[in-house]
C-alpha positions as a Markdown table, in Angstrom:
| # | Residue | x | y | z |
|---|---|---|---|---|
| 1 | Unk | 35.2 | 5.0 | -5.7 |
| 2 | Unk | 32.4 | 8.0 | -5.0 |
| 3 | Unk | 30.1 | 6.4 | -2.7 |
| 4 | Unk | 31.5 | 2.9 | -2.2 |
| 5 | Unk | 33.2 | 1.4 | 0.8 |
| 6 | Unk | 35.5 | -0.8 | -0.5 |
| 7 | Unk | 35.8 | -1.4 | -4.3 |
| 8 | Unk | 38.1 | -5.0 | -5.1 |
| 9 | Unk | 38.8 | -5.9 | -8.6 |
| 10 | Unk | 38.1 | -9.7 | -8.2 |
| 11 | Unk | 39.4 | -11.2 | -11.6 |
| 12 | Unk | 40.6 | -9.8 | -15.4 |
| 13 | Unk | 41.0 | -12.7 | -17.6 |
| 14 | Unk | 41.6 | -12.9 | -21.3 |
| 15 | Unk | 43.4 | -9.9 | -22.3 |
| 16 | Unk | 46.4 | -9.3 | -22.5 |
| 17 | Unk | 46.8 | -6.9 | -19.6 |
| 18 | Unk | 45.7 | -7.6 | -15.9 |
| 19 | Unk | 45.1 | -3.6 | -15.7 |
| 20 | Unk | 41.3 | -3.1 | -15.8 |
| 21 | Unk | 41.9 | 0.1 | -17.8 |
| 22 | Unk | 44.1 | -1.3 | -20.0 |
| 23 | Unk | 42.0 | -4.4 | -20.5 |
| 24 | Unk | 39.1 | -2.5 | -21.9 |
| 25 | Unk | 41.1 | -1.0 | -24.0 |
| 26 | Unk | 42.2 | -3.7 | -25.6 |
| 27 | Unk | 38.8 | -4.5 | -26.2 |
| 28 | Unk | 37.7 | -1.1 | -27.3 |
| 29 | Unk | 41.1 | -1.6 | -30.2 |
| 30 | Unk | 39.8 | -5.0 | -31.4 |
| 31 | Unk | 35.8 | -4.0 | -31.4 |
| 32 | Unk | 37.0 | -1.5 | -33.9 |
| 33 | Unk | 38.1 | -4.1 | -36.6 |
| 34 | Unk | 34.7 | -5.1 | -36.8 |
| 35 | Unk | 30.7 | -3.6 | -37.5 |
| 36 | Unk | 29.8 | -3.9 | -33.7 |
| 37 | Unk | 28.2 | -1.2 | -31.9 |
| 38 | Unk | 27.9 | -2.7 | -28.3 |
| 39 | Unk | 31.1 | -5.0 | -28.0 |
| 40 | Unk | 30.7 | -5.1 | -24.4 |
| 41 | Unk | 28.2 | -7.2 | -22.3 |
| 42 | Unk | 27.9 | -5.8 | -18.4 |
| 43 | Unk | 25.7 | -8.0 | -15.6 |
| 44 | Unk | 25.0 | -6.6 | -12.2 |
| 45 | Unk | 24.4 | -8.9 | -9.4 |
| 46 | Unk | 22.6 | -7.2 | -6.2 |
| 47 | Unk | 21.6 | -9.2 | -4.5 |
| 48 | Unk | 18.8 | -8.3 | -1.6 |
| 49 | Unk | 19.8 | -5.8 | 0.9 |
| 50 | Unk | 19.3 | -8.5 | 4.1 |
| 51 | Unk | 21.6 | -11.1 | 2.3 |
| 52 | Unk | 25.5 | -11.8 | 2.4 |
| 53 | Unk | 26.5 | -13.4 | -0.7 |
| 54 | Unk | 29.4 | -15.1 | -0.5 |
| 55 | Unk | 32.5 | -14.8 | -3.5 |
| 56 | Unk | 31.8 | -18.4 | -4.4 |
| 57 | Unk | 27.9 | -18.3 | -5.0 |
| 58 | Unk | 28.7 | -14.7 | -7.1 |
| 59 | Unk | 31.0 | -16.8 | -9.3 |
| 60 | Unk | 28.7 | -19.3 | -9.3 |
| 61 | Unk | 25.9 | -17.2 | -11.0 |
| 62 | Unk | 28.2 | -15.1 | -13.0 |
| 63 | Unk | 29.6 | -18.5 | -14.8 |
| 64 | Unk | 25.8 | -19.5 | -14.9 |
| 65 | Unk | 25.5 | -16.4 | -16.8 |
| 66 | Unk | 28.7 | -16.9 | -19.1 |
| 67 | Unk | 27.7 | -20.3 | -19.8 |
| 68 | Unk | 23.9 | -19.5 | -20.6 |
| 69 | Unk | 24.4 | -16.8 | -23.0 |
| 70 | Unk | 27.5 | -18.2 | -25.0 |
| 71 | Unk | 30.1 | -15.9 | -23.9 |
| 72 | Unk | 32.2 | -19.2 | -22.4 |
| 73 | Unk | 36.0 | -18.4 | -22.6 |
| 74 | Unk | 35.1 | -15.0 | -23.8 |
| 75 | Unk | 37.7 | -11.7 | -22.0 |
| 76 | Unk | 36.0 | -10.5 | -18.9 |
| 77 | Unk | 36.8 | -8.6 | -16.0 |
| 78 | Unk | 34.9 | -9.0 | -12.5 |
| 79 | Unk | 34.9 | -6.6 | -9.6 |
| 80 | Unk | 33.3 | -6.5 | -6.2 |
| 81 | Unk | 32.4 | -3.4 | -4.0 |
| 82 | Unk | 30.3 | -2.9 | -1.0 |
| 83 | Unk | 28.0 | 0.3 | -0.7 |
| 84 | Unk | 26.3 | 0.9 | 2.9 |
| 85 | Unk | 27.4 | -2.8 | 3.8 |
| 86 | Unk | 26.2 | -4.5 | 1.1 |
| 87 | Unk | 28.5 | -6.4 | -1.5 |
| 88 | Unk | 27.7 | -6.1 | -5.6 |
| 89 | Unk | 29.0 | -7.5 | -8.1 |
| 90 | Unk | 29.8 | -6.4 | -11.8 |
| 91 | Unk | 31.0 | -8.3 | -14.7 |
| 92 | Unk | 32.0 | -7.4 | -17.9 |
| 93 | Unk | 32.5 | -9.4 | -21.3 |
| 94 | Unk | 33.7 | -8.3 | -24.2 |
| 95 | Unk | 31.3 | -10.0 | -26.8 |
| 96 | Unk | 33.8 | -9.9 | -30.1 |
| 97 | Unk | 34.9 | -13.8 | -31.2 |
| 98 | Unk | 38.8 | -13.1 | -31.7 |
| 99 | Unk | 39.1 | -15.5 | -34.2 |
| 100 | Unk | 35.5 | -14.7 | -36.6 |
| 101 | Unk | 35.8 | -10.5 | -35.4 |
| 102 | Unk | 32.4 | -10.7 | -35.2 |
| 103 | Unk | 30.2 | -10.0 | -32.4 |
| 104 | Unk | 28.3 | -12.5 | -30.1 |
| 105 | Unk | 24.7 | -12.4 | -30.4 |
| 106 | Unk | 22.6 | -12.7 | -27.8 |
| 107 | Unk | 19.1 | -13.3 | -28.2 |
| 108 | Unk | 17.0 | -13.0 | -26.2 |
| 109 | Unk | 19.0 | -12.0 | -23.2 |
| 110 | Unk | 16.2 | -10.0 | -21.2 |
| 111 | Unk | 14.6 | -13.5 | -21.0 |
| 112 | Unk | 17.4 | -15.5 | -19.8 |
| 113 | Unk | 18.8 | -13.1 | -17.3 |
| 114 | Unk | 14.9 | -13.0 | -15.8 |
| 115 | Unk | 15.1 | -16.7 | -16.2 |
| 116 | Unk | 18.2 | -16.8 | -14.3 |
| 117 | Unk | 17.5 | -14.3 | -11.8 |
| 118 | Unk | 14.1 | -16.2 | -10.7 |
| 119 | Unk | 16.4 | -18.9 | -10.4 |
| 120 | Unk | 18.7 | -17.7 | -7.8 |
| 121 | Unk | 15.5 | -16.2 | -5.5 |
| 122 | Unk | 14.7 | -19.4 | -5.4 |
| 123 | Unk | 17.7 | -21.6 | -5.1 |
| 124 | Unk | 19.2 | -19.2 | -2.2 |
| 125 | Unk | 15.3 | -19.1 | -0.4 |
| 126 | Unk | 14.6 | -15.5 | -1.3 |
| 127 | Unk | 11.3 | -13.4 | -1.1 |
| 128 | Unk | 11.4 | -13.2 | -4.6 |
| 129 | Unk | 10.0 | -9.6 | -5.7 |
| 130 | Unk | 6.5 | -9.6 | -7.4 |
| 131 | Unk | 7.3 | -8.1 | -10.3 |
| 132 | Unk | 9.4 | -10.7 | -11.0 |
| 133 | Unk | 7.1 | -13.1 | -9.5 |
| 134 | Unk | 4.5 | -12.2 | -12.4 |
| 135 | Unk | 6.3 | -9.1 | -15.1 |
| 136 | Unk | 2.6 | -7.8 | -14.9 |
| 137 | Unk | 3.1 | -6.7 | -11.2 |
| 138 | Unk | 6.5 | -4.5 | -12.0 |
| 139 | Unk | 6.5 | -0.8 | -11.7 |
| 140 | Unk | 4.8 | 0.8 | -14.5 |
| 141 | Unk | 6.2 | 4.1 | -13.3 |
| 142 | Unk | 9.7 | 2.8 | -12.9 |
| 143 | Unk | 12.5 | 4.3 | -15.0 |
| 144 | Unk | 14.6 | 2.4 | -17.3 |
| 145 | Unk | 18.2 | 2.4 | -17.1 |
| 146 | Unk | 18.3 | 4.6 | -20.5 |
| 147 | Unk | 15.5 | 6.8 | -18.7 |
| 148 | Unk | 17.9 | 7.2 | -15.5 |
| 149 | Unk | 21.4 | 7.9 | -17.6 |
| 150 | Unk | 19.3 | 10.3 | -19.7 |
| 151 | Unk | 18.6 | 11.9 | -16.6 |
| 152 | Unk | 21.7 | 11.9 | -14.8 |
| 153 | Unk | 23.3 | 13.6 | -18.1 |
| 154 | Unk | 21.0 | 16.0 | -18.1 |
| 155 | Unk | 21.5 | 16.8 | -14.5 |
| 156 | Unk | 18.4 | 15.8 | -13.3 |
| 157 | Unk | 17.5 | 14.5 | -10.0 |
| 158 | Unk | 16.3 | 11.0 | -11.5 |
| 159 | Unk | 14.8 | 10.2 | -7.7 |
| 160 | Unk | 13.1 | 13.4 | -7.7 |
| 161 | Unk | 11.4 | 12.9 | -11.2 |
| 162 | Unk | 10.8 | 9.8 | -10.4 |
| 163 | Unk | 8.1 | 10.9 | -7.3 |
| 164 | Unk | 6.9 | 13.6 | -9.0 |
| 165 | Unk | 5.4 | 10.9 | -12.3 |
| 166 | Unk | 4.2 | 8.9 | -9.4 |
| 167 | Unk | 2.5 | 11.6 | -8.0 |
| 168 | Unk | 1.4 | 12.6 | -11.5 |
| 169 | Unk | -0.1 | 9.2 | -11.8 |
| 170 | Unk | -2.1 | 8.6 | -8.1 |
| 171 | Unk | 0.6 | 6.9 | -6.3 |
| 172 | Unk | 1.0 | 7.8 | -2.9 |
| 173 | Unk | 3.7 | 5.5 | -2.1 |
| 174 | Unk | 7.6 | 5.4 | -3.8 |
| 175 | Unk | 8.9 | 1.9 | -3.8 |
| 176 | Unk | 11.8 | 1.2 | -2.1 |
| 177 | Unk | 14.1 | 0.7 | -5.0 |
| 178 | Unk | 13.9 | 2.0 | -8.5 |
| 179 | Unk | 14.5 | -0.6 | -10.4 |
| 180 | Unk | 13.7 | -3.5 | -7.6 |
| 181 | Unk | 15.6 | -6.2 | -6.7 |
| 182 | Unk | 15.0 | -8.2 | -9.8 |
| 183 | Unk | 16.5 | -5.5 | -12.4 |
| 184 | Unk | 19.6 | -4.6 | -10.3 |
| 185 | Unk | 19.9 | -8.1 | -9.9 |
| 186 | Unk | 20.8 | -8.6 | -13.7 |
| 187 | Unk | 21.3 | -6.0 | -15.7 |
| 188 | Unk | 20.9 | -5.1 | -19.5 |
| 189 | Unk | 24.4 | -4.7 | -21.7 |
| 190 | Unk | 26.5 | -1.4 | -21.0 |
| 191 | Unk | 25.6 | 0.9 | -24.4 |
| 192 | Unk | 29.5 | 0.8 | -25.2 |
């Protein structure tokens, strides 16, 4: 709970344990019957820092999500936590089909999530970000999220690094979130 306020687990449902630990392990057992690398699908929802999101509208999107991709009915666990007064959301599939032990694909996820995301800016009347606005207005000098684990492993100050190749480059300014709104927002699959 480093760094959080409050951490709730909201829902586990599909396994056979309601234990969040034990749930995952569960899926972790099964994913090894079959050839899947990355059995598990995660999704961030952050909403913008100014904005209350309500429980209802978080489930909203996350089914919107579930529904979108194909992961209907699939074992997921959902948990809430609030950081500096802002609620988050995380959710968590497992992608393995029980029945066919094989993996859901999902193509093209990038672009549904985006699709998705742009979405919810405007359904809830957001200042959408611009490089979500138009993908040629993001961040060149933005990490990705391997860049940023690769860092933190290697004990790096990814924050730090981050300044100095914008400095590198000519910027003078650092924007006010790494990733911006629109990547923490939704979220690429957890390498499990």
């Amino acid at each position: 709970m480093r760094g959080n306020d409050h951490v709730e687990l909201h829902e586990v449902r599909g396994f056979v344990s309601d234990d969040i630990v034990e749930a995952f392990q569960e899926a972790d057992a099964i994913a090894k019957g079959t050839r899947a690398k990355n059995h598990l699908f995660s999704l961030s929802l952050n909403p913008p820092p100014d904005q209350h999101v309500s429980v209802k509208n978080f489930g909203a999107a996350i089914g919107r999500v579930e529904g979108e991709l194909g992961l209907d009915g699939q074992p997921r666990a959902i948990v809430f936590h609030e950081k500096d007064g802002r609620r988050h959301a995380h959710a968590v599939w497992s992608r393995i089909d029980g029945e066919e032990m094989k993996a859901i694909n999902l193509p093209f996820y990038k672009n549904t999530l985006t699709g998705i995301s742009r979405d919810l800016y405007r359904e809830h009347g957001w200042e959408m970000p611009k490089g979500l606005q138009d993908r040629n207005q993001r961040d060149p000098l933005s990490y990705s999220r391997e860049e940023w684990q690769q860092a933190k492993r290697t004990r790096q100050d990814p924050k730090a690094s981050l300044t100095s190749r914008r400095t590198r480059a000519g910027c003078t300014c650092v924007s006010s979130s790494i990733c911006s709104h629109a990547a923490s927002l939704v979220g690429p699959p957890s390498p499990a």
